[in-house]
VEXVO-790227 format. One record per residue (C-alpha): x, y, z. Coordinates in steps of 0.1 Angstrom, whole numbers, plus 2048, in hexadecimal, padded with zeros to 3 digits. Example, Ala and Ser with C-alpha at 12.3 -4.5 7.8 and 13.67 -1.06 7.14 Angstrom:
BEGIN
87B7D384E8897F5847
This chain:
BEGIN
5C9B0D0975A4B120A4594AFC0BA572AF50BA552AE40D153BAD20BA51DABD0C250BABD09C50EAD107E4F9AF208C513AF80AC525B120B0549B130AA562B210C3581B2F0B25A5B3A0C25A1B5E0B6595B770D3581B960C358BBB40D9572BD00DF582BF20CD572C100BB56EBFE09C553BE70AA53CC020B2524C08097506C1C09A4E0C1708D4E5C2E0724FBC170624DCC040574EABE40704DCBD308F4F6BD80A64F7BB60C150FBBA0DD51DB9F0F152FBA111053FB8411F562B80130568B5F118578B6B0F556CB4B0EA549B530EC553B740DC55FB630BC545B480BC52EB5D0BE538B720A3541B5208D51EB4609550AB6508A525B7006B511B7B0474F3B7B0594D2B940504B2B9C06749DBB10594B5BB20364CEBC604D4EEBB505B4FABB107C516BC508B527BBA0A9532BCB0CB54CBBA0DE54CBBD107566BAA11F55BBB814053BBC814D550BE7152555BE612E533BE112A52ABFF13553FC15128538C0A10550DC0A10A514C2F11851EC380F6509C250E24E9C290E44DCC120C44E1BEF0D24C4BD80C84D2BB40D94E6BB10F54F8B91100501B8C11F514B73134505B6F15A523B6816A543B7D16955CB9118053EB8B197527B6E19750AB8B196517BA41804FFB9C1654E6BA11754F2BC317E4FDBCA15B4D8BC51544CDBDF1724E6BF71634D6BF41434B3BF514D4B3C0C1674D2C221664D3C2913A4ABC2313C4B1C0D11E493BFC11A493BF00FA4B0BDA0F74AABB70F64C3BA41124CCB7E1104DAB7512C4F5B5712550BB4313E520B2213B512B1A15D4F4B0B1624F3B1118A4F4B351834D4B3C1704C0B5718449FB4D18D482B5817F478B7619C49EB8418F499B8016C476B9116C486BAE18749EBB516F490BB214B49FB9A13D492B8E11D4A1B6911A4B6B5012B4CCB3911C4EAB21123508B2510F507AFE1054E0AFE0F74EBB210E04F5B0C0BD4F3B1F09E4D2B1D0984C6B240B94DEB400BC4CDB500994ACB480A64AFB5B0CA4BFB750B74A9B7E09B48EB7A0B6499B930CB4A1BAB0AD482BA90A046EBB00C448DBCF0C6480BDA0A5460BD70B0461BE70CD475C080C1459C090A443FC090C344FC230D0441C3E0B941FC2F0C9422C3D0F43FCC300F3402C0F0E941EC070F8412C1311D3F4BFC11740EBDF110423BE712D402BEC1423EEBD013A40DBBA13F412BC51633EDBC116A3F0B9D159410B9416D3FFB9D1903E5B8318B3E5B6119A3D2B4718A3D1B3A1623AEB461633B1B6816C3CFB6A1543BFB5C1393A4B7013C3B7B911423C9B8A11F3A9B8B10D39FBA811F3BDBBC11D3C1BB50F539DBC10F23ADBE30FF3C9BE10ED3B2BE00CE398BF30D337DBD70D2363BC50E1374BA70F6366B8D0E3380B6D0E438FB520F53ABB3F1013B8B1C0FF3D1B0710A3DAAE10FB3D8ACA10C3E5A9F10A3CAA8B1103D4A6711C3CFA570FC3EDA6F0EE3D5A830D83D4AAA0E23B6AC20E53B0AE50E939EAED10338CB1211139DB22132391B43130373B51116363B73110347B870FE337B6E0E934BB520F1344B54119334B3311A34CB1F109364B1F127372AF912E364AEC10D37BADD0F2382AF20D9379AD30C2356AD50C734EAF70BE338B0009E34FB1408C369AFE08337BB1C079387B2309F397B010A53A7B000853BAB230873C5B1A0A83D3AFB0A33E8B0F0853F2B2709F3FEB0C0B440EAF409A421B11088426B280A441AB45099400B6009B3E7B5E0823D0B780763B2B7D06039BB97051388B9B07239BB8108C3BAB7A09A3C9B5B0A93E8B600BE402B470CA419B4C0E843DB3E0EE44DB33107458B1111A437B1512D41EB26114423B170F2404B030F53EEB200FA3DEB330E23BCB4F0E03A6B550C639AB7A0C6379B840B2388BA70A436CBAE089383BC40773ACBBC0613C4BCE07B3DCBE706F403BE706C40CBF10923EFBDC0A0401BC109B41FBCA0A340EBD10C5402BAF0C341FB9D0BE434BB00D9414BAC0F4417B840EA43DB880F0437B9811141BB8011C42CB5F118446B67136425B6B14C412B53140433B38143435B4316B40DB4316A413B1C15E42FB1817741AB221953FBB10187411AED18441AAF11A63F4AF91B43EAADB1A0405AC51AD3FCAD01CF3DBACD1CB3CCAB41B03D4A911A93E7A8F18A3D5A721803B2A761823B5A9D1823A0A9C1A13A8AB21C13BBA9C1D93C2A9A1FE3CCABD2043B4ACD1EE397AB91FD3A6AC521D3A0AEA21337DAE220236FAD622637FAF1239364B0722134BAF1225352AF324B355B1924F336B1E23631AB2D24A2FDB1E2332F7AFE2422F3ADE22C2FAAB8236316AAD22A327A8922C34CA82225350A63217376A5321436CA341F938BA131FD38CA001D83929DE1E83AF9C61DE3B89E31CA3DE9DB1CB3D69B61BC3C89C01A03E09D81973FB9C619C3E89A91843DC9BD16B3F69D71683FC9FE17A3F2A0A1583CE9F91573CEA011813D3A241773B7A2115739CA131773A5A2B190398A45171379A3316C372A3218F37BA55193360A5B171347A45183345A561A5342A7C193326A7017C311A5C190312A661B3304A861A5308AAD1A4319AC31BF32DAB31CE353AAA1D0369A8E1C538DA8B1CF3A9A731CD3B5A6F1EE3D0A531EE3D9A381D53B6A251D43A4A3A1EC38BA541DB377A6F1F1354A7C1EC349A9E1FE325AA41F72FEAA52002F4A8A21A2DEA7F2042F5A781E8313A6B1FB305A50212311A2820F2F4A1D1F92FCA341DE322A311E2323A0A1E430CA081C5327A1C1AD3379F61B131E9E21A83239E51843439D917835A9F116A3639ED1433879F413F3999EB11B37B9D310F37D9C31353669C11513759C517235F9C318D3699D71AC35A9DA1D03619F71E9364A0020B355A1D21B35FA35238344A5423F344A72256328A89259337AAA25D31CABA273326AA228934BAAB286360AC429E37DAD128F392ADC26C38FAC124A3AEAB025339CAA127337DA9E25E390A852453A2A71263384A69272375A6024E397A4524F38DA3926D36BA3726437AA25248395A0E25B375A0326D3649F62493849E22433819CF2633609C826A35D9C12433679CA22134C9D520933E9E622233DA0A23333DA19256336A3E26134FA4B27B340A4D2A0350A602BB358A432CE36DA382B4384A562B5385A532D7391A2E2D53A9A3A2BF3BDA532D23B9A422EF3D0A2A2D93EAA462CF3E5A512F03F1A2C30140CA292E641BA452EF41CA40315429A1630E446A2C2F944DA3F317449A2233345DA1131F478A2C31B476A38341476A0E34A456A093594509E734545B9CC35445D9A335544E98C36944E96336943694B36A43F92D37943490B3654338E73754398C33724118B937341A8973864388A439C4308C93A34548CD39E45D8F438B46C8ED36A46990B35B45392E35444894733845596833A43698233B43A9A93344259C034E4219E834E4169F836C40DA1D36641DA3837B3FEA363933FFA103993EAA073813EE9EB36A3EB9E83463DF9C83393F69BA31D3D59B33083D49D83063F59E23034079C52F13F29CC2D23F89F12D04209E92D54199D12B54069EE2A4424A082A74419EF29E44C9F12C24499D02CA46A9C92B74809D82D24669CF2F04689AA2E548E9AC2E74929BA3074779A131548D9853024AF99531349D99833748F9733354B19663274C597A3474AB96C3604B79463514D994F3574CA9553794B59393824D19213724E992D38F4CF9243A64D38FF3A04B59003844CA8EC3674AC8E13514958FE35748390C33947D92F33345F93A31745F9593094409672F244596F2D242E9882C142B98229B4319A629445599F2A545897B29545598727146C9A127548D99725F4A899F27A4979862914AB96A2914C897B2954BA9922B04B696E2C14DA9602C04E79832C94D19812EC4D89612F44FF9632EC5009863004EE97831E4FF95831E4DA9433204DD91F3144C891B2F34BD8F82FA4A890831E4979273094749222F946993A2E243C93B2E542C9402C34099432BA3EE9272AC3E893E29140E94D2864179272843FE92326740894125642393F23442C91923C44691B22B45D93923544F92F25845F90D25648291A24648093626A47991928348E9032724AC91F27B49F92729D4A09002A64C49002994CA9172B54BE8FE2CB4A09142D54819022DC45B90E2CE43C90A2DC41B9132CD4079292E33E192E2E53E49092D43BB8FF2C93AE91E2C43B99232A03B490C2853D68F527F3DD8DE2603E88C12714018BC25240C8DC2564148D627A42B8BA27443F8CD25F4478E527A4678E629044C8E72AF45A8D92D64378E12EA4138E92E44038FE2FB3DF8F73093C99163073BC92232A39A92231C39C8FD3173A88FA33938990B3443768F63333818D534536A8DB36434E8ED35633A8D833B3338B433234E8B53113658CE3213848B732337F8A92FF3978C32ED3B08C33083B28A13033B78A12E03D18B92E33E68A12FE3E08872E63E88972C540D8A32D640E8822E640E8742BB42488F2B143B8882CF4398AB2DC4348BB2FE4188C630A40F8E13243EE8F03323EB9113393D29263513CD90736A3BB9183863B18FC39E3B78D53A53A28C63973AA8D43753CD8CB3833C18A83863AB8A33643CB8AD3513E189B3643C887E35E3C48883373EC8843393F78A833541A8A734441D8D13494078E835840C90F35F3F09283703E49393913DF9163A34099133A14169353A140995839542396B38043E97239645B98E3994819823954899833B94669733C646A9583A848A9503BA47E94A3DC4619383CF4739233BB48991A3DA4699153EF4618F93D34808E93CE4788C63E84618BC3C747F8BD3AD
């Protein structure tokens, strides 16, 4: 009973029966047969094989079948017979290699050139790549499961006929060195140009006539339709190169082609010829050649074996030229990108003819909104028009790229990239699928004669030329200046050295005392970070807190500040302090983080700190920002019996509404009200508002930066029952808090 593999009705079927290799499978050429040999290690395969390809005719000759189980076997068998058109060959067998050295024995040891080899193999993992398959000659590739029937009768009769082909060339040493020449010159060329063009050239040889012709390649444009178009053009052709093919005056060209291509074939007339490649990565090229003459029997023969031969180049030429483009152009727009602009102002940069040129890195604003509105498909149909736009109208010479997701850069003339000309692309709305979408920019420049260094520095000064824009205002533009570069690694420089400080523990904490106004009495103090530099200096937290905000390292510098204040509780508690409230800043950077909360209880459960005496400061303007998550977080934090305070309080702009809604224990004066108590006529007026307005909302209220009595005094008058700045207590150390805090304990 057989047993068979079937996926559809062309498969091929595996029978039980083993074909062994003997004398009666050798049959020679003169016995009017192609003979096909298959050597695998599977008798299987032998049989299916067989099965597959049974009353078959190439050529009206049958097919006669040589049976190998071993690459040993192999050999012998090919020593002897020297008429084998089609060889079949598994990849894998005693040795995962020994196909390929099968092959080498073939090719280079028996000099057999003319056999066709198909290399097989039920193992995917094991194909040879492409630098192998070329080395060693191998004329397909496929796996056992893709071979149906069909398949299997089309690679055959394919190779058979380029076998036949090829021993009728033979007779012709002239024309076949030409074909073995011009497809090692071919293969050593790099780009699709040069190969294209070398085609055209090299078939002129072939024939014996003028290189008039050109080649094409199809192309998908985005509305699905396809279109030739020119990569490579000679004699009278030359200037057609890039054109569509659709657009020419003789229709005739366009229309051949496009046979070529849909019935993949060559096609030839009285005095041209229009020849179609195969291949995964050439069947959508084709050339037109001008011949002037019909060509005879073994031209095109020669033809049809130099197309054969071609379409393993030009399907590596395609490879390489998919991976340049990915490297190198946007596969949107088509326009260079990041790394390609990189390159084109290294050139510009090394070129020893001067010209002033701009770089200009162009920011479509609120860009992400409308394309998450109006769709990624219509964000993708704006980013082309914009791309269309900038190449038509900024004018000629110069270079547009598509360096990020809605960030385009122009290389060109001073005079054509400058702000004016950029900003006004954007006046005009754009007209995208019958809608107006009106767009605004942002512009970064950098004038490279004014530029040190290699492209890549050139566009990160245009970003921060850019990142400027975007802060001092949107629709606008900003041209880098050296001071800005110097601001900004004197940034990465700081980060870096707050990393290490804070790694090597040269951060530390100190306290703040804060008062009863009334009694003078201690009741509690805010917790204050401090850097001091390895040569004493130190490092204000307005500079340094923001940077530690910037590079995410606030996260764990806020918890260790929170751990260190919640320890020094402990501390202060054993000291007889009971009620004695320690604050803690909270940057918002640290409060939006989603592990917060937890981060919270965890310190205060490790350090044993009672909730009910920590205060947790936030700022005026994070306690206006998302109401509502911020009311579901404080909401949690108060279940902890944490208390918050709003720092900074006055200097934002608070909805009073908003403001009941919070879980908030304290406000917090702002020292620049406190200030301005004692030095104009209305100084006290907000202060007082602010006393008053926690006094209705029955919350706490403390001033902070009090710097001399009578401040002290118009407070205390004003009712402010807390008070915290230089006239009480400068920030103190652990240790020196404790002795002052013992110095002040006859006013508890």
């Amino acid at each position: 009973m057989s047993k068979t593999v079937s996926h559809n009705e062309d498969d091929l079927v595996f029978l039980d029966e083993t074909v062994r290799a003997s004398d009666d499978n050798i049959l020679g050429a003169n016995n009017g047969v192609w003979l096909v040999m298959i050597i695998d290690d599977d008798a299987d395969v032998h049989s299916a094989t067989t099965f597959a390809l049974s009353n078959v005719a190439i050529q009206n000759r049958p097919l006669a079948f040589l049976h190998a189980y071993s690459a040993q076997q192999a050999r012998e068998i090919l020593a002897n017979e020297p008429d084998v058109a089609v060889i079949l060959l598994d990849v894998v067998m005693e040795q995962q290699d020994e196909g390929l050295q099968l092959v080498h024995y073939i090719r280079d040891v028996l000099h057999r050139a003319e056999v066709r080899i198909i290399l097989r193999t039920g193992q995917p993992g094991y194909a040879p790549e492409i630098d192998a398959i070329q080395q060693f000659d191998i004329n397909d590739y496929k796996t056992k499961s893709e071979l149906t029937r069909i398949k299997l009768y089309t690679v055959v009769t394919a190779a058979i006929r380029s076998y036949e082909q090829i021993c009728t060339i033979n007779a012709s040493s002239r024309g076949l060195d030409m074909i073995l020449r011009a497809s090692t010159e071919l293969m050593a060329m790099q780009t699709l140009e040069e190969f294209t063009a070398g085609v055209i050239t090299q078939i002129s040889h072939l024939l014996g006539i003028k290189p008039d012709g050109l080649f094409c390649v199809q192309e998908t444009l985005h509305n699905q339709e396809t279109e030739l178009f020119v990569v490579a053009a000679d004699g009278k052709y030359q200037d057609l190169i890039n054109h569509p093919v659709s657009a020419f005056e003789d229709a005739q060209i366009g229309n051949t082609l496009v046979r070529a291509l849909s019935e993949g074939r060559n096609i030839y007339g009285r005095d041209y010829a229009a020849l179609h490649f195969t291949g995964n990565g050439s069947s959508n090229f084709a050339t037109f050649l001008k011949i002037g003459r019909p060509l005879n029997e073994n031209e095109l023969r020669l033809l049809e074996v130099f197309c054969s031969n071609i379409s393993v180049g030009l399907s590596n030429i395609m490879l390489v030229t998919r991976l340049h483009n990915s490297a190198f152009y946007d596969s949107l727009t088509k326009l260079p990108n990041r790394n390609r602009l990189k390159e084109i102002i290294d050139e510009n940069l090394a070129s020893t003819e001067y010209r002033p040129t701009t770089l200009a890195l162009i920011d479509i604003d609120h860009f992400a909104e409308t394309n998450d509105t109006l769709g990624h498909q219509f964000g993708d149909m704006l980013l082309l028009a914009v791309a269309a736009r900038l190449q038509s109208r900024l004018g000629d010479r110069l270079t547009v790229s598509r360096v990020g997701g809605d960030t385009f850069g122009v290389l060109g003339d001073d005079v054509q990239v400058n702000p004016a000309a950029v900003l006004a692309q954007f006046e005009r709305p754009f007209s995208i699928d019958g809608q107006d979408v009106q767009l605004s920019a942002t512009v970064g420049l950098v004038r490279l004669a004014e530029h040190e260094g290699r492209g890549v520095e050139a566009l990160k000064n245009a970003h921060i030329a850019l990142k400027r824009a975007k802060i001092q205002q949107r629709t606008g533009y900003s041209y880098f200046s050296r001071s800005m570069g110097v601001d900004i690694r004197e940034r990465v420089n700081m980060m870096h050295a707050l990393r290490a400080a804070f790694e090597e523990k040269r951060l530390f904490v100190v306290y703040q005392p804060q008062i009863d106004m009334v009694t003078r009495a201690p009741v509690g103090a805010e917790a204050l970070l401090r850097w001091q530099t390895e040569d004493a200096t130190m490092i204000s937290p307005n500079r340094f807190i923001p940077i530690a905000e910037y590079s995410g390292l606030i996260i764990e510098l806020g918890e260790w500040v929170l751990r260190q204040a919640c320890q020094e509780l402990v501390r202060i508690q054993r000291l007889g302090y009971a009620d004695f409230l320690m604050s803690v800043n909270v940057s918002q950077v640290q409060f939006r983080h989603p592990h917060f909360l937890s981060m919270l209880k965890k310190a205060l459960e490790d350090t044993g700190a009672p909730p009910h005496c920590m205060e947790l400061e936030i700022t005026e303007s994070m306690a206006m920002e998302e109401p509502d998550a911020l009311i579901k977080l404080l909401d949690q934090i108060t279940e902890t019996g944490v208390s918050i305070a709003i720092d900074d309080f006055g200097t934002g702009f608070s909805s009073l509404s908003h403001l009941q809604k919070l879980s908030v224990d304290r406000l917090k004066i702002d020292r620049a009200f406190v200030t301005e108590i004692t030095e104009s006529s209305r100084g006290s007026s907000i202060a007082e508002m602010i006393i008053q307005l926690g006094r209705n909302l029955e919350l706490d209220v403390i001033a902070e930066g009090v710097e001399d009595e009578r401040q002290a005094k118009i407070l205390t008058e004003l009712g402010c029952p807390f008070g915290q700045g230089f006239l009480f207590s400068r920030p103190l150390s652990s240790d020196v808090l404790h002795t002052w805090l013992r110095e002040h304990k006859e006013h508890q």
